[in-house]
C-alpha positions in Angstrom: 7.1 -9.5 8.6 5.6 -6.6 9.7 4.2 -3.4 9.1 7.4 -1.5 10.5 9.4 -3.3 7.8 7.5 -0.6 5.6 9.4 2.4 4.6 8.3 5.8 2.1 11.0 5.7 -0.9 12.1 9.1 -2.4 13.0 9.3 -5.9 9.6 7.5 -7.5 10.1 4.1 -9.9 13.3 2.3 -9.9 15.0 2.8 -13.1 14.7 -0.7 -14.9 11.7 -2.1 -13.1 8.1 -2.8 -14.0 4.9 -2.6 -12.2 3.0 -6.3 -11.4 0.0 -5.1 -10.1 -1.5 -6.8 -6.7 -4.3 -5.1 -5.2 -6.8 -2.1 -5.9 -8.9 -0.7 -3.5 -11.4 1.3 -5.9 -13.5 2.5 -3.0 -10.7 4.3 -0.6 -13.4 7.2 0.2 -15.5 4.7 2.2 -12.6 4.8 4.7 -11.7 8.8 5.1 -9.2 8.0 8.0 -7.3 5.8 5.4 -7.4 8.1 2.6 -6.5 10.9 4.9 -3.3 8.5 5.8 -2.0 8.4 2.8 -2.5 11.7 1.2 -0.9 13.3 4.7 2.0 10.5 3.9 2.3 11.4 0.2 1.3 15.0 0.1 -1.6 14.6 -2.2 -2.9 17.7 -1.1 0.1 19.5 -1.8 0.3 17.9 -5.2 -2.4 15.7 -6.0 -0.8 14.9 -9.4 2.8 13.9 -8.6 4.1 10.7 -9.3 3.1 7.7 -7.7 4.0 6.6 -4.2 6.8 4.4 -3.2 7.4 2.0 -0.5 9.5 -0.3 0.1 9.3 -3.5 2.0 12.5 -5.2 3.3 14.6 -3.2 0.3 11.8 -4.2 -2.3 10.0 -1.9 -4.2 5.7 -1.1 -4.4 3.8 1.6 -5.9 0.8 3.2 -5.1 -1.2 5.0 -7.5 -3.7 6.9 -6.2 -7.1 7.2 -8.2 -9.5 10.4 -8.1 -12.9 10.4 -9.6 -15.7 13.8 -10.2 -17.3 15.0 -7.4 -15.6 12.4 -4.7 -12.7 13.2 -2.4 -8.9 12.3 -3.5 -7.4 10.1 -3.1 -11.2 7.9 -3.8 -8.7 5.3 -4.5 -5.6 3.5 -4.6 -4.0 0.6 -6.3 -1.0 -1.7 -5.5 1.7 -2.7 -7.9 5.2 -4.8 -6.9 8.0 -3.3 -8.9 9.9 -6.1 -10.5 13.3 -5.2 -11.8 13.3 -5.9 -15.4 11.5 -9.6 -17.1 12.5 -11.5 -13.8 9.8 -13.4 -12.4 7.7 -11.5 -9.3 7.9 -14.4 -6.1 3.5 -14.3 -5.3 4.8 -15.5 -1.3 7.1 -12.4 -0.5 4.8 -10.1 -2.5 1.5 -11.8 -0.3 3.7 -11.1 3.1 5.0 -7.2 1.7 1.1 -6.4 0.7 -0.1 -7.4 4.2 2.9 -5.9 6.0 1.6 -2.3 4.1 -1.5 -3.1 5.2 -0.6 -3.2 8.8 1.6 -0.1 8.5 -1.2 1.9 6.6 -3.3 0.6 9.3 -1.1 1.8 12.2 -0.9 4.8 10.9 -4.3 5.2 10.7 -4.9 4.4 14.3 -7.8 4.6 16.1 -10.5 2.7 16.0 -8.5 0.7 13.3 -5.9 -1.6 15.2 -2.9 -3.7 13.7 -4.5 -6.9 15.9 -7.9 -6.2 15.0 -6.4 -6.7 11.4 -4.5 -9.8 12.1 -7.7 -11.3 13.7 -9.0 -11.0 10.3 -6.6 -12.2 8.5 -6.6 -15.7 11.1 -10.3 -16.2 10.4 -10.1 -16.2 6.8 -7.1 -17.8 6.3 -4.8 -15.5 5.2 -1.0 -16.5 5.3 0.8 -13.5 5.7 -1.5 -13.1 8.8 -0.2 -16.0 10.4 3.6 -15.4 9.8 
């Protein structure tokens, strides 16, 4: 899977689903291209206290949250959640392939001097499955 699979949702949270959270980046401010991204993708500056984002992966559902903190830029951070429809069970392997193909897509969006490959390198040398699919 990759990071074209990724698509922005409209119309927040599936009714009937629950968030599983997978990943939090609490430090997003380190990276200003990558916070830049997402608030350009988002509108954060339009409306830094809208809902959470929504992508979708393949037809499934993730949310981003984005975090803001005194005195740092917004979004300083952002955190990960699968939305699961009701009590079933979330499947770890397509949710470990989704979160690395948003990583890709955030990170082609990003561009310059962040590359996709570069990324994938990464995820080869420490093991990281979705890298290798």
């Amino acid at each position: 899977m990759s990071g074209r699979d990724v698509r922005v949702a409209t119309g927040g949270r599936p009714a009937g689903h629950r968030a599983v959270p997978l990943l939090a980046e609490p430090a997003l401010d380190h990276y200003p291209e990558y916070a830049g991204f997402l608030a350009t993708v988002f509108g954060l500056d339009a409306d830094p206290f809208g809902p959470p984002g929504v992508l979708t992966v393949g037809g499934r559902p993730y949310e981003l949250t984005f975090l803001g903190r005194s005195g740092r830029p917004f979004p300083c951070g952002v955190e990960l959640a699968a939305l699961v429809p009701g009590l079933e069970p979330l499947d770890t392997e397509v949710a470990d392939r989704d979160v690395w193909a948003i990583l890709e897509w955030v990170t082609a969006g990003v561009g310059a001097p962040w590359s996709v490959e570069a990324l994938r390198t990464t995820g080869r040398i420490y093991r990281v499955p979705a890298a290798e699919d």
